[in-house]
C-alpha positions as CSV (number, residue, x, y, z in Angstrom):
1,X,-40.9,6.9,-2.2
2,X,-39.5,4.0,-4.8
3,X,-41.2,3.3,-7.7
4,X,-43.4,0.2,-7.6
5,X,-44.3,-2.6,-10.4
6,X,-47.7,-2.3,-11.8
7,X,-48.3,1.7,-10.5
8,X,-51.5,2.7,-11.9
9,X,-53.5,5.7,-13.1
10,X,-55.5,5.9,-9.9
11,X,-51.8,5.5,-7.9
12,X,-50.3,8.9,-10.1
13,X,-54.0,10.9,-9.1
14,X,-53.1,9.7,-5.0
15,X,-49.8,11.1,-5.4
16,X,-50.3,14.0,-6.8
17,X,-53.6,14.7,-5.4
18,X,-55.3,15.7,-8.1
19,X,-58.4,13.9,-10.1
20,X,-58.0,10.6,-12.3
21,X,-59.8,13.1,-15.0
22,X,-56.6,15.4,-14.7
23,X,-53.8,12.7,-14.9
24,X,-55.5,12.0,-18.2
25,X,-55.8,15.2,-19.8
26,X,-52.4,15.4,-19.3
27,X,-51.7,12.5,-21.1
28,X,-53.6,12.9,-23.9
29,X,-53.3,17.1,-24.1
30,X,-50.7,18.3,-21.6
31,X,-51.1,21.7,-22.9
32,X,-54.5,21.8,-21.7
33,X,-53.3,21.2,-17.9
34,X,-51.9,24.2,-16.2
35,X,-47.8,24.2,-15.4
36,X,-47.9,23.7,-11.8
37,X,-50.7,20.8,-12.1
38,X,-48.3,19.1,-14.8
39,X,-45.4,19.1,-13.0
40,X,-46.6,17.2,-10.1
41,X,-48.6,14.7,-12.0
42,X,-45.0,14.5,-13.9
43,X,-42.9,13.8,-10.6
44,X,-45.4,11.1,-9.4
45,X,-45.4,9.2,-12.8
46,X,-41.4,9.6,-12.3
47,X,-41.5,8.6,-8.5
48,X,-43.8,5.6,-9.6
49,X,-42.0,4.0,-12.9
50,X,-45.2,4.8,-13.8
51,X,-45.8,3.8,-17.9
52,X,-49.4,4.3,-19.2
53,X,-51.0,1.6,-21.4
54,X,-50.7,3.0,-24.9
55,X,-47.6,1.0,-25.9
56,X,-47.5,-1.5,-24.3
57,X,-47.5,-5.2,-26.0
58,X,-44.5,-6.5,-28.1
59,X,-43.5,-5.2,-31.5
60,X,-45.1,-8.0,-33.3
61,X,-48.6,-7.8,-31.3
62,X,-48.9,-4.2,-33.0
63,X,-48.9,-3.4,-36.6
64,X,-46.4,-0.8,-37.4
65,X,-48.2,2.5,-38.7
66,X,-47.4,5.8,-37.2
67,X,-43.9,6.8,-36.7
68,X,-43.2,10.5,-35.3
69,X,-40.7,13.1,-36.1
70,X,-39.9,15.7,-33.6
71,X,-37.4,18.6,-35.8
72,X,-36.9,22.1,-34.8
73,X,-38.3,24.6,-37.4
74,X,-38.8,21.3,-39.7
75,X,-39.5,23.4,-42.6
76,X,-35.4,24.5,-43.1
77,X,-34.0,22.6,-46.4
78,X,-31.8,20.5,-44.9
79,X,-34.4,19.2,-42.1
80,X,-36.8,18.4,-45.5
81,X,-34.5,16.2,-47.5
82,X,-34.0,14.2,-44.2
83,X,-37.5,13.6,-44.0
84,X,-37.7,12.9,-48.0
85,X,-35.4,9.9,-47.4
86,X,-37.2,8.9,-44.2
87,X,-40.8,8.6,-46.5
88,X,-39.4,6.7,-49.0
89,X,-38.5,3.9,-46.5
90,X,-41.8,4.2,-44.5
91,X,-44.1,4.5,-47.6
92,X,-42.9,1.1,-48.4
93,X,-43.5,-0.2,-45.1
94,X,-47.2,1.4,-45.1
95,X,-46.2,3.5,-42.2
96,X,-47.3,7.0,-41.8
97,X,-45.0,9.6,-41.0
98,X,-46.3,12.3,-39.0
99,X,-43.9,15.8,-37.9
100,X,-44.0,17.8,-35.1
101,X,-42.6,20.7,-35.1
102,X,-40.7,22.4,-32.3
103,X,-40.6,25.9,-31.6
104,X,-39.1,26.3,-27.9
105,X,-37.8,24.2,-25.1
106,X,-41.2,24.3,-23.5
107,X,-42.7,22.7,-26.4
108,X,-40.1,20.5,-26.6
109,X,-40.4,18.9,-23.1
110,X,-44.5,18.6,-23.7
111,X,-44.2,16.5,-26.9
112,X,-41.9,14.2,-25.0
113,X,-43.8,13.7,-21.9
114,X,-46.7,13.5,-24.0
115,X,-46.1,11.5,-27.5
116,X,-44.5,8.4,-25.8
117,X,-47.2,7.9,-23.4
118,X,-49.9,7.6,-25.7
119,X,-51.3,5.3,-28.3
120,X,-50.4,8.0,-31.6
121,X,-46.8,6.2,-32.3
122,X,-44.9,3.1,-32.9
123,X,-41.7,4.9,-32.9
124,X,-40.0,8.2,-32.9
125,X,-37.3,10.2,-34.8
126,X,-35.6,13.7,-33.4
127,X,-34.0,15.4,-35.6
128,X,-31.5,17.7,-34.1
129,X,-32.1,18.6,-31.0
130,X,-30.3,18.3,-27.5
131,X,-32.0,16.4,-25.4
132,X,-31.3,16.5,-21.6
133,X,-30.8,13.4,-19.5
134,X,-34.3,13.7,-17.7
135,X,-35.9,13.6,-20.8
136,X,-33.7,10.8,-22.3
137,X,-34.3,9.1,-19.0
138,X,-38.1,9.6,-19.6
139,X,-37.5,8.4,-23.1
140,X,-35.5,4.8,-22.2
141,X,-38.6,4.0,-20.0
142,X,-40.9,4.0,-22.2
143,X,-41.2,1.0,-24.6
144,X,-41.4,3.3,-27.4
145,X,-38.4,2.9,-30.4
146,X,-36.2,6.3,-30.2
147,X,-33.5,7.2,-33.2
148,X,-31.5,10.1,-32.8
149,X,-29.9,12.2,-35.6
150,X,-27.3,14.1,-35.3
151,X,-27.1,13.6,-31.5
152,X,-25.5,10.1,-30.2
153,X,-26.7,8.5,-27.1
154,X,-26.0,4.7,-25.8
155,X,-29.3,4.2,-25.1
156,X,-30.7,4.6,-28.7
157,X,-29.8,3.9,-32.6
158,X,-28.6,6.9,-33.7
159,X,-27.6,8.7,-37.0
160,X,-24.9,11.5,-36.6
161,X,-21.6,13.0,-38.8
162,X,-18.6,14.5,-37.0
163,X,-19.1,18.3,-37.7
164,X,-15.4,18.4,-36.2
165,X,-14.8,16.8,-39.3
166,X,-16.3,18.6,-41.7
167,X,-14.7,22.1,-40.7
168,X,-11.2,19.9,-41.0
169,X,-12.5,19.2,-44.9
170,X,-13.0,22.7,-45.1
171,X,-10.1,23.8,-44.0
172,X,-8.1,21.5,-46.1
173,X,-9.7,22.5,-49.0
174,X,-9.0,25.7,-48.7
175,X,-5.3,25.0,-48.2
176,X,-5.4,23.0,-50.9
177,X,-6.7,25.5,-53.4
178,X,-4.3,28.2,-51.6
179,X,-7.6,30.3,-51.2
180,X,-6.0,32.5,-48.4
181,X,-6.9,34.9,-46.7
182,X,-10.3,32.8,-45.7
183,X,-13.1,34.0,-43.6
184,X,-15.8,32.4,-41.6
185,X,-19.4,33.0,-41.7
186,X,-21.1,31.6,-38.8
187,X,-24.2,31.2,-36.4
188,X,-24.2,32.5,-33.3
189,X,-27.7,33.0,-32.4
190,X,-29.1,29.4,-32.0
191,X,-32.3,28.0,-29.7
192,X,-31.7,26.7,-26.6
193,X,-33.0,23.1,-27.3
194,X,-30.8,22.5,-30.6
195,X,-27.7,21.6,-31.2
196,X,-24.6,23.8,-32.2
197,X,-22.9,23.0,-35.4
198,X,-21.7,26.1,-36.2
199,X,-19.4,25.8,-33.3
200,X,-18.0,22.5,-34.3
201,X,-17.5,23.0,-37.8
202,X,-15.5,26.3,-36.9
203,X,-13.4,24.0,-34.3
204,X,-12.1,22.0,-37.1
205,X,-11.8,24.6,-39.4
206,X,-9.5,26.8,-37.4
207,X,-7.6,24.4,-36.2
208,X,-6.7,23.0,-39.4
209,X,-5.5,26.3,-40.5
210,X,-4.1,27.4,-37.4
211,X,-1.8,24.3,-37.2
212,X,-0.8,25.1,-40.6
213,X,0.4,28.5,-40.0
214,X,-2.7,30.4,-41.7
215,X,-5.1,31.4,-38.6
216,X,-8.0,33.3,-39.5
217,X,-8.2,36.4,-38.6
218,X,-10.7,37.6,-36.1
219,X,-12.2,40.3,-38.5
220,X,-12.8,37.7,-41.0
221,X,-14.9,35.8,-38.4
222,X,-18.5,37.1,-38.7
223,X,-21.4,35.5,-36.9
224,X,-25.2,35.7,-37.8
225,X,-28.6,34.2,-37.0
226,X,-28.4,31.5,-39.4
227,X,-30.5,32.7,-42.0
228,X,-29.8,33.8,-46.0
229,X,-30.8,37.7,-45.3
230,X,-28.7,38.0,-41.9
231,X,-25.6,35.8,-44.4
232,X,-26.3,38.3,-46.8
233,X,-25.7,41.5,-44.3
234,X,-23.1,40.1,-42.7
235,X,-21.1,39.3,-46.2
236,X,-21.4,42.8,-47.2
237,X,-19.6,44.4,-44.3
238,X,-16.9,41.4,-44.7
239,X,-16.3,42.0,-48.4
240,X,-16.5,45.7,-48.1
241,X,-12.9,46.1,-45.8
242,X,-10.0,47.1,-47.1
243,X,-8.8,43.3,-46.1
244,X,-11.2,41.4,-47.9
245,X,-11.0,37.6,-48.0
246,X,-10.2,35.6,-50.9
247,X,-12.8,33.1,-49.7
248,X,-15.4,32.5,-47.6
249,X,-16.5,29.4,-45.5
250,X,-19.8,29.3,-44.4
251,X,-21.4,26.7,-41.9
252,X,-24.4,26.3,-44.0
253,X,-25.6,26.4,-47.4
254,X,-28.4,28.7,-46.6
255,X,-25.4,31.3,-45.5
256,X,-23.3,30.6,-47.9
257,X,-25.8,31.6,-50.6
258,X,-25.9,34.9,-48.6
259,X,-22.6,35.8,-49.2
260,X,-23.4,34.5,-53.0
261,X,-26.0,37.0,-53.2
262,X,-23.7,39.8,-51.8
263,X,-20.9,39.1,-54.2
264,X,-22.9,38.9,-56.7
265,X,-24.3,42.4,-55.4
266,X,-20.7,44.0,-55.1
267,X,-20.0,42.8,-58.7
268,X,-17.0,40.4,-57.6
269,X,-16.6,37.5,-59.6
270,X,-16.6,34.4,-58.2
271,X,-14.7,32.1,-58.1
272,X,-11.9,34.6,-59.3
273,X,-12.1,37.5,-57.5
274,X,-14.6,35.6,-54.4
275,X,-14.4,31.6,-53.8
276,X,-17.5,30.5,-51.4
277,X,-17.6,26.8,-49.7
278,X,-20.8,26.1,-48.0
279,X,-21.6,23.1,-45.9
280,X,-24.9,20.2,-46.1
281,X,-25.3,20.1,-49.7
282,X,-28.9,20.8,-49.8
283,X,-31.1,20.8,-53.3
284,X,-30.4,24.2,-53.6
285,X,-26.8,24.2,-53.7
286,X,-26.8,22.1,-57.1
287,X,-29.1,24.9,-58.5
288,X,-26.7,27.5,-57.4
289,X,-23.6,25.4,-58.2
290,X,-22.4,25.9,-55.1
291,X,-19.0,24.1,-53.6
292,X,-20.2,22.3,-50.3
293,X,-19.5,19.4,-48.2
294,X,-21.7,17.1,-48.4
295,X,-23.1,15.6,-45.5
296,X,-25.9,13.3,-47.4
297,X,-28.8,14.1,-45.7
298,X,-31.4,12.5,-47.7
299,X,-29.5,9.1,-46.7
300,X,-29.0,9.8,-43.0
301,X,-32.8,10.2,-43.3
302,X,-33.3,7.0,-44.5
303,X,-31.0,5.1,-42.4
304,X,-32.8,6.8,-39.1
305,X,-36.1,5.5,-40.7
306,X,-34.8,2.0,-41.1
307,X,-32.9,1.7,-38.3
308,X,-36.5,2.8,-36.3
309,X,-38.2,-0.1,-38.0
310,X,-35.7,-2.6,-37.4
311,X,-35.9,-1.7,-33.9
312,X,-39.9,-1.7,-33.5
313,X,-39.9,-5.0,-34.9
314,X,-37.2,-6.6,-33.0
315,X,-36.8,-4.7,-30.1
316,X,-33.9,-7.3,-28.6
317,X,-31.4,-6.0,-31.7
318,X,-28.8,-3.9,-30.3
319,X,-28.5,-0.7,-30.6
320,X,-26.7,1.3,-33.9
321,X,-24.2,4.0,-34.2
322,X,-23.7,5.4,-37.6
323,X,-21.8,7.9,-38.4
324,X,-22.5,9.2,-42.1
325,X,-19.1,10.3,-44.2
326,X,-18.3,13.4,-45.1
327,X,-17.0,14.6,-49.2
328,X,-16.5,18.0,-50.5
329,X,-18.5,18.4,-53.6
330,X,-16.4,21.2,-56.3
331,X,-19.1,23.0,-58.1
332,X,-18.3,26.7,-60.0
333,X,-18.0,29.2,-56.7
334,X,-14.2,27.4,-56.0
């Protein structure tokens, strides 16, 4: 059946034969309607073009003050300075910023059936995640404002950096320096629903080397969960071979200070005996004085933020890529 102009509430219920009470619980609170339920109230608002009445109006009919942020495990450092920048922005434009975090795919796909449908937001940020083309389709028919970071898409504004990039920088820092043999500490466990840096950044990075006659050996590739303990583990059976590394590149700070702490553990010196690169340049890398590349993410923060209240305002401007640059910063550990 096509979609029709002007589909209604009453017009979802009929096709998915269910009540006009349980089309909107699931609008408002779609984790309080049961999987099956959902999914055919879901298909009939698809099959209709059906758009509930919560945003509906023009940009200047409503006052901008809510603006949503959908991040995965927002609480990581480098997910926090991005929202820093983005308040800074929206506390001058009296807008409140609310976050919703995202734990799983499943969670993932209810916020965005859910939040654009509604009343709560004037726009919305994600942060990070990989968003399928149903759901982007879902998104684009809404007349909510989308930005993406770190994830480009025609149909929105987005914010991103070339992680391809940034494992080049590496790479060519490290050549540079002549810090050879180099290793690479990675992540390789990584939730379905976000995005794979660690992948890129290692594309670059090998390549670079590679192509300059200095490939990295597979037993100085080590790959982790992601985290500063698992960083830390993983370090100590790298620095403990009879081949160890003269430096280590690590796809995030967070890992990178892993391998810090293990170092420091083993009683290497670094830079001299141990030079360790990280990559995002979050707050804690000053503190530790830790070489990275720098990826600005406070800025890329406030760009998304502006960028999303251009767009609410004027919906008719056209659409923004940006693409952030990308600097090693030299600290003491190179």
């Amino acid at each position: 059946m096509a979609g029709k102009a002007g589909s209604t509430i009453y017009d979802v219920a009929d096709k998915a034969e269910v009540s006009i009470t349980t089309v909107s619980r699931f609008l408002n609170s779609p984790a309080l309607v049961n999987q099956g339920t959902a999914g055919k109230i879901q298909d009939a608002m698809d099959a209709l073009a059906y758009i509930p009445h919560g945003n509906s109006g023009t940009a200047a009919q409503r006052k901008i003050g809510r603006v949503g942020v959908l991040a995965p495990f927002f609480t990581a450092p480098s997910f926090v300075q991005r929202i820093q920048g983005m308040t800074q922005v929206l506390r001058q434009a009296n807008t409140e910023l609310v976050v919703y975090s995202v734990d799983n795919p499943g969670q993932l796909d209810e916020y965005l059936q859910s939040v654009p449908f509604t009343k709560r937001l004037d726009g919305l940020i994600i942060l990070s995640m990989a968003l399928s083309e149903k759901q982007i389709h879902r998104l684009e028919r809404t007349a909510i404002q989308v930005v993406l970071v770190e994830q480009s898409h025609p149909g929105f504004s987005c914010v991103e950096i070339d992680n391809v990039q940034g494992g080049r920088l590496a790479a060519e820092y490290v050549l540079q320096r002549d810090l050879l043999p180099v290793a690479f500490v990675g992540e390789q466990t990584v939730s379905p629903f976000s995005l794979h840096p660690s992948d890129l950044r290692w594309k670059g990075f090998s390549e670079v080397l590679a192509a300059a006659g200095h490939p990295v050996h597979p037993e100085h590739v080590v790959l982790g969960e992601g985290k500063v303990e698992d960083a830390s583990r993983l370090a100590l059976q790298l620095l403990n071979r009879s081949h160890r590394p003269r430096a280590v590149f690590a796809m995030s700070d967070l890992m990178a200070i892993g391998v810090l702490r293990s170092a420091r553990s083993l009683g290497l010196q670094v830079p001299h005996d141990l030079a360790i690169l990280g990559f995002d340049d979050i707050e804690a890398a000053s503190w530790m004085e830790l070489s990275t590349v720098s990826q600005n993410l406070e800025e890329s923060g406030r760009l998304a933020a502006e960028l999303l209240l251009e767009r609410i305002r004027d919906p008719k401007l056209s659409k923004k890529l940006t693409r952030l640059d990308l600097k090693i910063i030299e600290r003491s550990t190179t």
